[in-house]
Structures are given as C-alpha cells and as structure tokens.
C-alpha positions in Angstrom: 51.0 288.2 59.4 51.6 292.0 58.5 49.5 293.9 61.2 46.2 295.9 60.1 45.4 299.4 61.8 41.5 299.9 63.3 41.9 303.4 62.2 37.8 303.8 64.0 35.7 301.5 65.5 32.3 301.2 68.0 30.1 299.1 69.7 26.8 299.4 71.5 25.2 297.0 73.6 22.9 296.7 76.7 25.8 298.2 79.0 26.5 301.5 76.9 26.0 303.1 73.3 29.2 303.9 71.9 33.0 303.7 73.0 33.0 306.8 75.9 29.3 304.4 77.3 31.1 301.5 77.0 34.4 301.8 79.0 32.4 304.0 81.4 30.1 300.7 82.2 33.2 298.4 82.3 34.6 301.0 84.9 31.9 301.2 87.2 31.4 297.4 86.6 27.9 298.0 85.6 26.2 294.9 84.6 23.2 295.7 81.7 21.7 292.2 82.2 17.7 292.1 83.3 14.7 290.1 84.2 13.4 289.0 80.9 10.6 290.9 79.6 11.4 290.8 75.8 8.1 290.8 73.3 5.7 287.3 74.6 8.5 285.5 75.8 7.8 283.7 79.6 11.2 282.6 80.6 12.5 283.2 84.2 16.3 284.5 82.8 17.8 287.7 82.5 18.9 289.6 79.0 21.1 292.3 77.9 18.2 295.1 75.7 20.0 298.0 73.9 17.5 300.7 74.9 16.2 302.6 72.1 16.5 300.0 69.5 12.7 300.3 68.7 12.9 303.9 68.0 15.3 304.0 65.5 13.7 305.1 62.3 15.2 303.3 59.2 16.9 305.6 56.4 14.2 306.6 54.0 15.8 304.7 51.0 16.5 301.9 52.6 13.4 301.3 55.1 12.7 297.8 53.0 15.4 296.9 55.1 13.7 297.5 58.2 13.9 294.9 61.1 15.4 295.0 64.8 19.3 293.3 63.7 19.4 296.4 60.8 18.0 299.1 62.9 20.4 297.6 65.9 22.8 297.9 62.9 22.4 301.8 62.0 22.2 302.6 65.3 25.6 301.0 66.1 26.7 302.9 62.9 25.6 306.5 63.9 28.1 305.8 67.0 31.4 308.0 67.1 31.0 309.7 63.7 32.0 305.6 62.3 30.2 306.0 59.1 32.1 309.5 58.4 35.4 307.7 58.9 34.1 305.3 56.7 32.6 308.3 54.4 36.5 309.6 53.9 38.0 305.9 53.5 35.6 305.6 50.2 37.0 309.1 49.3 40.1 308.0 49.6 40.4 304.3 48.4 37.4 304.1 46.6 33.8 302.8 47.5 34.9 299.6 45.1 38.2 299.3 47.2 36.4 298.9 50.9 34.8 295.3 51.4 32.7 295.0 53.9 32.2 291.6 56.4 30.0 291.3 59.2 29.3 288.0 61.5 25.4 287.3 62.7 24.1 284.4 63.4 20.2 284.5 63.6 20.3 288.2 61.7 16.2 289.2 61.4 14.2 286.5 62.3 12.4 288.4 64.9 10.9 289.3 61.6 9.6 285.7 60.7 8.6 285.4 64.0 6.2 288.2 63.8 5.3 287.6 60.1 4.2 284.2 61.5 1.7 285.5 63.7 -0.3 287.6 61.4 -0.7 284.6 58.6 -3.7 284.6 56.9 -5.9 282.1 58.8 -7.2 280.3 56.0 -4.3 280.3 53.6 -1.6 280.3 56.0 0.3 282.9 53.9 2.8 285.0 55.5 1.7 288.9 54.9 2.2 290.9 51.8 4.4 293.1 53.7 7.0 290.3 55.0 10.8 290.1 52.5 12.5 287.8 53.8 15.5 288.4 51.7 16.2 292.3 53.2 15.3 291.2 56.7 15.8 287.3 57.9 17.9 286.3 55.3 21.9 286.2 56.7 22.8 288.3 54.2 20.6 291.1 54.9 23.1 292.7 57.1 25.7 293.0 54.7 23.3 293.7 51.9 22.2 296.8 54.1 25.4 297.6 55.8 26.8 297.9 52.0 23.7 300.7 50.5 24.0 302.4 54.4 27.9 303.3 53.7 27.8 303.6 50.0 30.4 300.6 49.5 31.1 298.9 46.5 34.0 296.5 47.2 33.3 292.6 48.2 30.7 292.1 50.5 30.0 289.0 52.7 28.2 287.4 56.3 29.9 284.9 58.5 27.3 283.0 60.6 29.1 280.4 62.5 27.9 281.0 65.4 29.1 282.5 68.4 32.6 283.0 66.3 31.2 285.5 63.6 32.2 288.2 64.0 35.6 287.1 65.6 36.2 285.5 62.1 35.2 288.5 59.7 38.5 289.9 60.9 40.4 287.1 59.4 37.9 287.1 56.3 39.1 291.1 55.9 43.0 290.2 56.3 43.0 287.5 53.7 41.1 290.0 51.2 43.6 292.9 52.0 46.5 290.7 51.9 45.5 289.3 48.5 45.4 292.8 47.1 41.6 292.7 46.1 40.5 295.7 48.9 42.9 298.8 50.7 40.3 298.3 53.3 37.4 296.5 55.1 34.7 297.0 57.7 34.4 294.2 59.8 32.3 294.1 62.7 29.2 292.1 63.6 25.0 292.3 64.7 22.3 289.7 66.3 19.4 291.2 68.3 17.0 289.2 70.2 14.6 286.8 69.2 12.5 284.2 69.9 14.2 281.7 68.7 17.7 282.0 70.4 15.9 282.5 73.8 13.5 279.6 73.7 16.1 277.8 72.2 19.0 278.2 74.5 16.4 277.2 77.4 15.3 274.2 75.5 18.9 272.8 75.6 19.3 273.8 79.4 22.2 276.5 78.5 19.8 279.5 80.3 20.3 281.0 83.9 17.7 282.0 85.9 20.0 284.8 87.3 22.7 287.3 85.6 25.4 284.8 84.1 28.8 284.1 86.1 31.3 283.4 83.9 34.1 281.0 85.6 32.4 281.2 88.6 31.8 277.9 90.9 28.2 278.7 91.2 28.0 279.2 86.9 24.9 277.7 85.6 24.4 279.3 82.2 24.2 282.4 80.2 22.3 285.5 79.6 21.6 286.4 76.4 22.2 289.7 75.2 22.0 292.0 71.8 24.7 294.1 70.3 26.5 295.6 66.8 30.4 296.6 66.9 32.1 297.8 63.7 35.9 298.3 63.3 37.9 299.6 59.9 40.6 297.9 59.3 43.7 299.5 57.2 47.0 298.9 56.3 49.2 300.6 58.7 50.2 304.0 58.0 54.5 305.2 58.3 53.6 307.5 61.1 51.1 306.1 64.0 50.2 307.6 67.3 52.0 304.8 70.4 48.2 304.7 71.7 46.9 303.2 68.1 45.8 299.8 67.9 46.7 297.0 65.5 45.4 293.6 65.0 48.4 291.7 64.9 47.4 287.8 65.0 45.0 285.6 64.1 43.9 281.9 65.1 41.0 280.0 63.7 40.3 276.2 64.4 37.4 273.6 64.2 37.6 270.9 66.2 34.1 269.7 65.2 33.9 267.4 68.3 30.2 267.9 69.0 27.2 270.5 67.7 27.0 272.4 70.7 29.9 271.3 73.2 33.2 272.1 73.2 36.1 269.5 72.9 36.6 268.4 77.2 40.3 269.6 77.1 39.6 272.5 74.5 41.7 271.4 71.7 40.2 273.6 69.6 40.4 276.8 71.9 44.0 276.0 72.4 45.1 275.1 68.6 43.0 278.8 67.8 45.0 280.9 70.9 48.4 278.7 69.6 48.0 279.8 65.7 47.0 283.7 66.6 50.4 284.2 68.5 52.0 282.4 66.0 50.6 285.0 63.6 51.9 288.0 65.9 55.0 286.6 66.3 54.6 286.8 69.9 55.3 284.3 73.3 52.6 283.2 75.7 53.9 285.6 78.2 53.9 288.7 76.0 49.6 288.9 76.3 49.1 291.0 79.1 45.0 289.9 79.1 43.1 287.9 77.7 39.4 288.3 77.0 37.7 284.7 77.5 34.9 284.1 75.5 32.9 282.8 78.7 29.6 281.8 78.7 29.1 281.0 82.1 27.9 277.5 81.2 29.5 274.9 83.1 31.1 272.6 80.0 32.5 275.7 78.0 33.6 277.5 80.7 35.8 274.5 81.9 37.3 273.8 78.2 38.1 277.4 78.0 39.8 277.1 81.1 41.5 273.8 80.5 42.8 275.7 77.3 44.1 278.5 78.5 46.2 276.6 81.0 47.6 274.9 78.7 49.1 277.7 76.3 49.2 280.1 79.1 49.4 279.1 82.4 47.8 280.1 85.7 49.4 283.9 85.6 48.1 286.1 82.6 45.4 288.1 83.9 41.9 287.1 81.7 38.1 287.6 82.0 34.8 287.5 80.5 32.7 290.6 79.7 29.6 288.8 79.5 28.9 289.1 82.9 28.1 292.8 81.8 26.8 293.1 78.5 25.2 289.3 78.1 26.4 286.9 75.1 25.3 288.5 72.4 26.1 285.5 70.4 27.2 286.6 66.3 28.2 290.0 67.9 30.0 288.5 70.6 33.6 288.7 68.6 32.7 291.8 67.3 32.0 293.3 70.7 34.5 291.9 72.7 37.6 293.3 70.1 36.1 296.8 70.7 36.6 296.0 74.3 40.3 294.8 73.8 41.0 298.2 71.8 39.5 299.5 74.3 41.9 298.0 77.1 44.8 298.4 75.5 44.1 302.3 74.5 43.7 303.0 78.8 45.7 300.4 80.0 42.6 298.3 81.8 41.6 295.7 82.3 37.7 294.7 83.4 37.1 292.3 86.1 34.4 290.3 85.7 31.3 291.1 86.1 28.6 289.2 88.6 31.4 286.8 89.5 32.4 286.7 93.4 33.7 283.2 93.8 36.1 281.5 91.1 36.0 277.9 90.0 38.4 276.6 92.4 39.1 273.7 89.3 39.8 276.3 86.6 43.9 277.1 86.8 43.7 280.6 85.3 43.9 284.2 86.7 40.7 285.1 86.4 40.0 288.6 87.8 37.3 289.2 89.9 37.8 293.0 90.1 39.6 295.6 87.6 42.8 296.1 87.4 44.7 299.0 85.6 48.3 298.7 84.1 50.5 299.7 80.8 49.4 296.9 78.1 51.3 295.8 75.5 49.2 293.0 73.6 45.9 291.5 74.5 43.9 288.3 72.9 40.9 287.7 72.5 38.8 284.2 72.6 35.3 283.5 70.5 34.2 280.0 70.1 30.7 278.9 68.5 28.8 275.4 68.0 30.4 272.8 66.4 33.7 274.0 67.3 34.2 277.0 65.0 37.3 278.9 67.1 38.7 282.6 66.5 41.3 284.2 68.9 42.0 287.7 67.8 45.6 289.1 69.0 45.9 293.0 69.2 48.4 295.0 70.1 49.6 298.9 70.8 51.3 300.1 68.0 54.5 301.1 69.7 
C-alpha cells in the first residue's frame, strides 16, 4: 500500500492528557489504573478515569450533543492545537475533501443509563431532555466530531469492538486511495459506563487488581476511558526523518467465538501477516510490537501463540494497558498514538504492573523500558467475535 503521513495526532487517557502527558507517564512507568469508584457502581476492580472529563463544558452550538464519550471527545480535541491542524487541512483541501472516521464501541450510553433512572414512575417514559440520537447512538461521535471541526467530506463509526478504532485507519486508506478525500481524521472515543463494567464482570473478564498483561499471575482487565485522533495525509516530497507514516495494514475475522479468541490466534496471526505484507516489510524488520493485551488469561495466550508464530521469541513487544486500562473502542486509537510515539524517541514502554512473565508465552515481552533507534513498529487490536486490525508504522526515512 502507498504509505499515509499523520501530519498531527493526540491522545488523552487516565495516564496523561495529551502527547508531552503521555510519553511522560510511559517514562516514569506510571500506571493511571484505580480502585473503582465510578458513579453507583460496587465492583471490587480498578479503572483508568481521565480527570476532568466532568468539567468540560460543551461548545455552545453544539451542547445537544452533550454526554461524557463527546465531552471525552472535545477534550481529546483541544489537545496539541489538533483541531487547528485540522482547521488549515479544510483550508487547504477543503472541508468536503477531509472524511472523518472514528471507532467506539458503547459511544453515550452512560446517557441511557442515567435517562433510565429519572423515568417517569407511572409512565415509564424516558425524560423530555434525553436524544438518543446526539448522545447514545454510535453515530453520535462522528455526527459531533464532524459540526466540532467544520468537515464536510464522508463521515462514519466503526464499532467492532475492541478493534475500532484500529480499523478506521484502514476505513481512511481505502477512501483516500479511491480518490473520494485528500484527507481523513481517524481516531477513536468510549468512556465509562455501566454497562461495559458490570458487563465485563458478569462474564468473569474483570480483575480485582490493576491488570497484568502476559503475566503468569493475569487474571483480567481493567477498564479504562480514552479519545486519540490522528490526520492522515498523503505523503508530502519533502518530510522531516523523525515523521511518521502508516505503512501497512492487516485486518482479519476469524469469527471462532463471540467473545474468545481462536486458541492458536489464527486470526491475530493472518491480521500481523497481511499488515507486513502491506508495508512490504519482513518479520524481523518490526523493531516492537504493541500487543493488544488484555491481561485475561485466553487472549493473552492467543496473542502470544500468534506472535510466535509470525515473529518468533526475539522482537521486543508489550502491552500499554497495564498503564492506561483497556479502553476498549479507543484502544487502537490510543495505542497508534503510542507507536508514533515510540518511534518519534526511539522507546519503547515496558509493561506496566507486570513483574513475572508467562513462562508458556514464547515472546520477548519486556518487563522494563528500553530505548533504541526504531525503524518500524506494529501494532495489534483484536475485538469480540474475532474482528483483528494490526497497524504497521514506520519512520519516514
């Protein structure tokens, strides 16, 4: 495939708001994950919160919008002056020439859930003041994320789970490639909810402590809340050696069950396989790999099984969710703002939480950080029933 630029890009989560918060964080190793204490919920597990979420006052002309996922949304936004660069892409392709795809997979339903409990008690009816359509509906992000920037161009949600916004990347490459856009912002949102937390614990996917991807002692994840947004561009004549492109792409489903992975990760590998196809580039040409690693027991072992396979037990990899939580549709987003992010100061994060390594897992999985020259870094996101994105990006020299 012909490599797009991320000319700007950000993400905020639990561990840091914005891209100097963020690699600061990873640095230190600084984990965001707490005891839950989110709205009524009474679950003994931690979360990732992005403080000041509640605070964010919508833009006037668009508070009919308002919910946590679209204020997490224009917070993420205000971040390293993105929606200026975006501001001078519109001046300079056009606000009909910019699409615009973001990945979420619950989006506002905090909303709902909320709405619910002030139903009129002998109707039933939700309040006046509920719209579905600008806040829980999937689309709501987009439809927000579109009025917030001023875009005109094509404009859609991917909501397949914890590969969203891992696959809005490949949604923005097949609309740039087909000449219909010049450029795309891609990115991705989910906050927290009621629903995702009692629902992981319901299916016994929840740990009691901060989650340990890969670990021997991993017993489940930590949900967490985030937004990351990337433009992507053609690549200009004339590019900085420290620029980053998004070189390859992989997407798979191997549909084996709703919420497991295939045992041997079929999918996982037939998604890392096609992305480095799609860079033209040889297993031993990554120089990291960012694991999508939940710290549950089955999809941590796939991964790894995966990996293996296409890579071998000596490319250095990791999980970031040790730090900022799985932040589920944001997860991709967050986690390609954290590959730019290695590649840009030659770094790469240990994971976090993390002191003994499955012993059964043949991967190099680094339990602190490590700093070297990078050349080309992939990135893993996998959601229920087997939806799989790996991402390839590389330095522009």
């Amino acid at each position: 495939m012909k490599p797009l630029h991320l000319s700007h890009y950000t993400a905020t989560s639990c561990i840091g708001l914005g891209l100097a918060q963020t690699l600061e964080a990873l640095r230190s190793r600084r984990s965001g994950l707490a005891h839950c204490d989110f709205d009524t919920v009474d679950l003994d597990t931690h979360i990732g919160v992005v403080p000041g979420v509640d605070e964010v006052v919508m833009r006037a002309d668009l508070s009919e919008y308002a919910c946590r996922n679209n204020r997490l949304l224009q917070f993420a936004a205000a971040q390293d002056d993105f929606a200026a660069a975006v501001a001078a892409a519109a001046g300079k392709y056009g606000p009909d020439r910019i699409g615009l795809f973001l990945g979420t997979s619950t989006s506002g339903i905090l909303e709902t859930e909320l709405a619910y409990r002030q139903r009129d008690p002998a109707t039933g009816a939700l309040p006046a003041s509920f719209q579905y359509r600008n806040s829980h509906s999937t689309y709501s992000a987009a439809d927000f994320a579109r009025r917030f920037f001023g875009l005109a161009g094509p404009a859609a949600v991917v909501s397949s789970a914890c590969s969203s916004s891992a696959k809005v990347f490949a949604s923005a490459r097949r609309m740039i490639d087909a000449g219909l856009i010049d450029a795309a912002v891609v990115g991705g949102v989910d906050s927290l909810c009621l629903t995702t937390l009692y629902g992981f614990n319901s299916l016994g996917l929840t740990s009691n402590l901060p989650c340990r991807p890969f670990a021997a002692d991993r017993n489940g994840i930590s949900i967490g809340e985030g937004a990351a947004l990337a433009l992507l561009e053609r690549v200009p004549e004339n590019l900085d050696a420290n620029e980053v492109l998004l070189a390859g792409i992989g997407e798979s489903s191997d549909a084996y069950h709703m919420s497991s992975p295939h045992p041997e990760g079929l999918g996982a590998k037939l998604a890392m396989q096609q992305a480095l196809d799609s860079a033209g580039l040889r297993p031993e040409q990554i120089s990291y790999i960012n694991l999508h690693g939940t710290a549950t027991q089955t999809n941590d072992a796939a991964e790894g099984r995966a990996v293996a396979s296409v890579f071998g037990a000596t490319t250095p990899c990791s999980s970031t969710k040790g730090a900022t939580g799985h932040t589920l549709g944001a997860a991709g987003g967050i986690e390609a703002i954290i590959c730019a992010l290695a590649l840009r100061h030659g770094f790469m994060p240990g994971g976090v939480n993390t002191l003994q390594r499955d012993p059964e897992l043949a991967i190099n999985y680094l339990l602190e950080n490590r700093d070297g020259h990078l050349d080309a870094v992939l990135s893993n996101s996998f959601g229920f029933g087997g939806t799989n994105c790996s991402l390839v990006f590389t330095r522009a020299n």
